[in-house]
N, C-alpha and C positions, 0 to 999 in steps of 0.2 A: 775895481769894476763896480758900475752902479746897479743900483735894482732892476732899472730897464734893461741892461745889457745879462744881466743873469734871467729875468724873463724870458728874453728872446733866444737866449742859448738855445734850450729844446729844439724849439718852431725851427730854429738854423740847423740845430742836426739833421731832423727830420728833414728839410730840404737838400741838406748834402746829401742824404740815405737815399730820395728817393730819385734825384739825379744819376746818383753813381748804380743805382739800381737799374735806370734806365739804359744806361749809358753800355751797362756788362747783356743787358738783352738785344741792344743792337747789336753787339759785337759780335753775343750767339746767334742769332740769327744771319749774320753774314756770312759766319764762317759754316753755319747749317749749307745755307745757299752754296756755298762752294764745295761742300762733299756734294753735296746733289747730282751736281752733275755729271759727275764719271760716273755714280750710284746708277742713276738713270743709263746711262752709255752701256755700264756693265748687265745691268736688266734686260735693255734691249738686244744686249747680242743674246744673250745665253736662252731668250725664248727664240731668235732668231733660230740656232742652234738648234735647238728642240724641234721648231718645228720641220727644217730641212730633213731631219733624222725620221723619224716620223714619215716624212714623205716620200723618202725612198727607200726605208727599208726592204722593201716589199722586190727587191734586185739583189738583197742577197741573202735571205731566210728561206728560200725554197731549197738551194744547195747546201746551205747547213745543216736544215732538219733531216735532208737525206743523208748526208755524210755521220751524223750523229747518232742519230736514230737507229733501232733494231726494225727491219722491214719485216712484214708477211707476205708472200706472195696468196695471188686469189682463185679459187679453185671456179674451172670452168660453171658457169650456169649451166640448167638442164635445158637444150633446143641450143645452144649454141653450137657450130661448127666448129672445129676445134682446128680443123684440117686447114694448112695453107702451104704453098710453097715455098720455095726459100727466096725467092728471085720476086712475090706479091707480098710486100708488106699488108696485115688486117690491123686497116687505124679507124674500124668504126666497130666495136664489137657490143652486144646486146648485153652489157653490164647489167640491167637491171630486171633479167628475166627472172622468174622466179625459181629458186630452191628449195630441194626437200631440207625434210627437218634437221638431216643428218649430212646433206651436201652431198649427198651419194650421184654418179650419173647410174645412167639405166642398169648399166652392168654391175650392178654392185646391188640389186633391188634383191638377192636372195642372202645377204649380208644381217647377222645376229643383231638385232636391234637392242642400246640397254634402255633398263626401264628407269625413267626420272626421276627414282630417288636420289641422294645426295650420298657423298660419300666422303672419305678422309681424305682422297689424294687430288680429288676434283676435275678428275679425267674426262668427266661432262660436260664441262662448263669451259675444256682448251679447244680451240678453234686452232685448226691446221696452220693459220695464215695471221697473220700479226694485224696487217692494216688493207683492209678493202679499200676502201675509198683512194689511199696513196695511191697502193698501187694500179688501177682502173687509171689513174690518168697518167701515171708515169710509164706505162707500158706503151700506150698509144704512143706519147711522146718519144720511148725508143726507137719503139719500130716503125719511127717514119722518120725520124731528125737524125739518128744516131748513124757515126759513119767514121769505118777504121781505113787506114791506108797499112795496106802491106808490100813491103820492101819488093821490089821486083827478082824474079830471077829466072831465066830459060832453063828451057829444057836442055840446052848444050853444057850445061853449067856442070863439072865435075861432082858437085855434090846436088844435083837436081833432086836425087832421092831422101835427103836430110828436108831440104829446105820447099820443096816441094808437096800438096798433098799426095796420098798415096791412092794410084787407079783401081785398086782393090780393095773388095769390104777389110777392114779391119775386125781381128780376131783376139781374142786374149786378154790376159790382163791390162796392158795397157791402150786397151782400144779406145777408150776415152780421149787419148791424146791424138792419134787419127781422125777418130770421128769429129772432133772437132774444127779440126784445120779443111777437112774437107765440105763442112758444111758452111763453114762460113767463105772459105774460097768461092761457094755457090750460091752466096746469099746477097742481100738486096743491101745488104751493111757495108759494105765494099767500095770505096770512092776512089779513083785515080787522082783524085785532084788534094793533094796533099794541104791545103790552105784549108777546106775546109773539113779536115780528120779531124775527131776527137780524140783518137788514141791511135799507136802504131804498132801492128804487128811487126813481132819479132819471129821468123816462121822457122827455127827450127825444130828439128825433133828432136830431144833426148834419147828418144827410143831406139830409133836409128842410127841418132850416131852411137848407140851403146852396142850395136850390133853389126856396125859398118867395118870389117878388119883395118881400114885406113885408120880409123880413129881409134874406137874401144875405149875403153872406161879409163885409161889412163891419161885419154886424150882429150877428153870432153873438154874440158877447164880452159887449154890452149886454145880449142875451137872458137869456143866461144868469145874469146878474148879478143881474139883476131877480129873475127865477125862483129864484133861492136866496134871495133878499132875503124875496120874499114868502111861501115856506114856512116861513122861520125866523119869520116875526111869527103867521105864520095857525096852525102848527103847532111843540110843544113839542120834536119829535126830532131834529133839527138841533141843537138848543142845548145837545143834553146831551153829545153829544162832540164839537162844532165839525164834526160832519158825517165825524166819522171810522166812522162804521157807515152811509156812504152811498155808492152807487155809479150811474156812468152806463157804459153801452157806446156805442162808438164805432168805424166803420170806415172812414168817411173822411176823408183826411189833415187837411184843415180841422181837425181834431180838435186835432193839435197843437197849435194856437193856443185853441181856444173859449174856455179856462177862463182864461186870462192875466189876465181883468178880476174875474174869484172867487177870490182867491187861496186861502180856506181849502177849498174843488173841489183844486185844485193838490194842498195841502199835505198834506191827511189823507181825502180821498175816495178810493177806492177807482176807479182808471178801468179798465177791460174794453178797451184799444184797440188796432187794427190796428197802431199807428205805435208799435212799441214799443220804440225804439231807445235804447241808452245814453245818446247825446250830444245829446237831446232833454231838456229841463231841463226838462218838465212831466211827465215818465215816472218813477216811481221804483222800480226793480227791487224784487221780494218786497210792494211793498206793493201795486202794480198786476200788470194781469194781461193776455199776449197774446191779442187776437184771431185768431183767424183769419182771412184772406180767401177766401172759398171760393167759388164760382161752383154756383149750385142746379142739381143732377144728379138728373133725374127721370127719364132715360130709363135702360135697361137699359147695363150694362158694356158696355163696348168688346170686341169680338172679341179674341183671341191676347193679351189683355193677361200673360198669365202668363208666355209664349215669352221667354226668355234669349237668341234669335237675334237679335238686332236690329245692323242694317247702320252706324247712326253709334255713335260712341261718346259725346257728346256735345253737346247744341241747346238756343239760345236765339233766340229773336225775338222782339222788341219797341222801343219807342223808345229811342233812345240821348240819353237827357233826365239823364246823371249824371256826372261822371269817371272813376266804377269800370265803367260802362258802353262808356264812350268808350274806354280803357284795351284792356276785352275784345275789342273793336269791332278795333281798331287791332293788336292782336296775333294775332286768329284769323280773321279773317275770309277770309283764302285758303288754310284747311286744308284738308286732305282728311279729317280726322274730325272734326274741332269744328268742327259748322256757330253759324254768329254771325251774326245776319241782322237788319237794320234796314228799315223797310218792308216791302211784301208778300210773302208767301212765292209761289213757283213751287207748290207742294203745299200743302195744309191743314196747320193748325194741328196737330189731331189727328192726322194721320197721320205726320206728324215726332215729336211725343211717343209714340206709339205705335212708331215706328223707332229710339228713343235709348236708348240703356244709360244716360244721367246726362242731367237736365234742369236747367237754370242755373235758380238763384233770382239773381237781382242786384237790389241798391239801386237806385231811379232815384229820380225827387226825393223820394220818401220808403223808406222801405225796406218799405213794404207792398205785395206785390204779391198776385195769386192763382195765382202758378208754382206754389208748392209744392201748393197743392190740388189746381191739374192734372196736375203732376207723379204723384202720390200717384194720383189719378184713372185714369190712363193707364199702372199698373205701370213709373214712370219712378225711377230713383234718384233725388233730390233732391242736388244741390251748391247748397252755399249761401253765393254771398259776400257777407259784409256784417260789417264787424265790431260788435261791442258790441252784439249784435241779441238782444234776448229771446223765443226761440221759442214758439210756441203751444204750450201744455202740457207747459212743461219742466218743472213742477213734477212731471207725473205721466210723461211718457214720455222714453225714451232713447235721445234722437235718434241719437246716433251709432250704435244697431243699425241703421239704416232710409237712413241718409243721409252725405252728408259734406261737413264743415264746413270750408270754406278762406277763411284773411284775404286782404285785395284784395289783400295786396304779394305772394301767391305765384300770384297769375293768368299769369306768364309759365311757369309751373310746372307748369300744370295739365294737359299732356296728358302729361307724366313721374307725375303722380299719380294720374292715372285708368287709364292703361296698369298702371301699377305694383299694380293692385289683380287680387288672379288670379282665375281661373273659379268656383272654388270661394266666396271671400270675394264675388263679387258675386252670385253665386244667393242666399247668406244675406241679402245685402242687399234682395235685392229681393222674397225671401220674407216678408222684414220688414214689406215698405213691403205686401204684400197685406193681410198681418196688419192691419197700424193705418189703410190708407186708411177703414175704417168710423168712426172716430172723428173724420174730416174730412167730414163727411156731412151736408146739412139734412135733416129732413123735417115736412110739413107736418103730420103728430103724429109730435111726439118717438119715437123707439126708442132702447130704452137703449144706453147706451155709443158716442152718436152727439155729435156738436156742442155740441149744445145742454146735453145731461149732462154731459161736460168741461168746458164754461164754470161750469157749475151748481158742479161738484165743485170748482174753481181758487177759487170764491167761498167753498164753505163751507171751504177751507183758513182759507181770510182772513176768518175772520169774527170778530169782537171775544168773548174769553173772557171780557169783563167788562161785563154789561150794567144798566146805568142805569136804577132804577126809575124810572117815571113818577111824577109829585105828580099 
């Protein structure tokens, strides 16, 4: 090699180098260019995607947040009318007139005011009702859109009296399950026109047939088995969700057993019932719903029910038919402020409830009793033991402004808990329970924001967002 060709070496690498240098950036950049384009494709959809979401959310977040959510119902304004029939739906009501400080209406203006200091348990600061604003427009929307189809049946019909409401006021403990059927059979909720029902009654009575000699409590389960048999052949609406847009009410304990022999009743019906206890395997919390037990109050309030003076500090009487019963029984029964009484009282019923600052709710063989309505009836604080217990319209009120809730293992505990609650926190309390005993109330025509429209409003919570055309 001569001197000129080892000169030029270098200068020659350097132009291979920078050839081959060029050479490998065309090739990245080609092969750049060819990712690009799916990149791009895949870009475009996924904001595509995004924004379709986005755009029509807004079709199925309004039935979620209520299926999910814990509701309050909203206590009447003061100048509101409260009064309506059952057959006039009221879809313009004066949501935003104003309230006293305490939400009292008139009848409650002689009611212990507390004073706004602050306290441990914060009994000042719970508001009866969970969400105003929801509920103001979801009520409207009930009571004017909302519409049940109930199964038909004559009066020729062998069991007219089961499946039938009944022509007389309903009396007794389980009058709740009467009263029901009879005001909504009279109500404006009512559609013949099966296409467009959101939910279907299921109209018998438990009650009835637990006292009908054909049937009796041996027979229930049969009844009822039949009875769903034969509307699923005779009728198409059963069959389009297995009876998940079906519902029965129920207030007497028998209830927990009925449905054992319908298992899809069980599984995906909708039950309305007294016995609404956790560790009852035919109850399933959020998908069913408590009843009340309430005893029909026709006559005028009770005197002094407003008075905060009251001489016990806590009373219960009734049978001792439970352990948690037995329990209270054996621990208080020789106090001098929690009276605990098995058999007859020395004094009326009434006028004990009307002397108590706290009225026992207790489990006995079921956990449904009608304490808390008389409680609530008689300006009585409600104490409630029972655990795993699904309150009547917890969906829409909050219980703990009104009442207080203790598990059975802190019964030896309870008059360290009830003392411990001060002057102040218990006038709140019981200004509370004035407040909402209106929503524990039958009457023989509905008035809004009574019984009957609680139950009404807990069903249109749970009413299926997806309904099944008819063929």
């Amino acid at each position: 090699m001569n001197s000129s060709e080892v000169e030029s070496s270098p200068a020659m690498a350097r132009s291979f180098f920078l050839l081959y240098s060029l050479s490998r950036r065309r090739v990245s950049d080609s092969l750049r260019s060819l990712f690009f384009i799916p990149t791009a494709l895949a870009l475009t959809t996924s904001l595509f995607i995004l924004f379709y979401i986005s755009s029509t959310s807004n079709i199925f977040t309004s039935h979620l947040h209520h299926r999910n959510s814990r509701l309050h119902f909203l206590q009447n304004p003061i100048g509101v009318s409260l009064k309506t029939h059952a057959n006039q739906p009221q879809s313009s009501l004066d949501f935003d007139s104003p309230v006293s400080d305490l939400g009292h209406t008139a009848d409650h203006a002689g009611a212990a005011k507390p004073s706004p200091s602050s306290n441990g348990r914060g009994v000042e600061d719970e508001n009866v009702f969970h969400d105003r604003d929801i509920f103001k427009e979801d009520y409207i929307k009930m009571n004017t859109t909302f519409k049940i189809f109930v199964y038909p049946h004559q009066r020729s019909d062998p069991f007219a009296n089961v499946l039938l409401p009944v022509d007389f006021e309903p009396e007794g403990n389980y009058a709740s399950e009467s009263f029901f059927k009879k005001s909504l059979n009279n109500s404006h909720f009512i559609t013949k026109d099966p296409s467009i029902a959101d939910l279907f009654f299921l109209p018998f009575s438990i009650a009835r047939l637990r006292h009908d000699p054909r049937i009796g409590i041996d027979g229930i389960q049969d009844f009822i088995k039949e009875y769903v048999f034969n509307i699923s052949h005779k009728y198409p609406y059963w069959n389009r969700t297995g009876g998940a847009d079906h519902f029965y009410v129920s207030c007497h304990s028998i209830g927990r057993v009925a449905i054992n022999k319908a298992d899809e009743v069980k599984r995906n019906a909708i039950q309305v019932v007294c016995s609404s206890s956790y560790f009852q395997s035919a109850y399933v919390p959020h998908k069913d719903a408590s009843l009340p037990q309430i005893w029909p109050r026709i006559e005028d309030d009770p005197r002094n029910i407003t008075s905060s003076q009251r001489k016990k500090l806590a009373f219960f009487a009734g049978s001792i038919n439970s352990p948690v019963r037995e329990k209270l029984l054996k621990t208080w029964q020789n106090n001098t402020q929690i009276y605990v009484h098995s058999g007859r009282l020395n004094t009326s019923y009434e006028a004990s409830l009307l002397d108590s600052k706290f009225c026992f709710h207790v489990k006995g063989y079921a956990v449904n009793t009608a304490r808390i309505g008389d409680a609530l009836y008689h300006g009585c604080v409600p104490v409630i033991i029972a655990n795993h217990y699904d309150l009547p319209f917890a969906d829409i009120l909050n219980w703990k402004s009104f009442s207080i809730i203790i598990a059975t293992l802190d019964i030896p505990s309870l008059q360290r808990i009830l003392n411990g609650i001060s002057n102040d926190e218990y006038a709140k309390l019981q200004s509370n329970v004035l407040d909402v005993r209106k929503h524990f109330r039958w009457h023989s025509v509905p008035i809004d924001y009574d019984a009957f429209y609680m139950v009404m409003y807990e069903l249109w919570l749970r009413r299926s967002s997806i309904r099944v055309p008819l063929s």
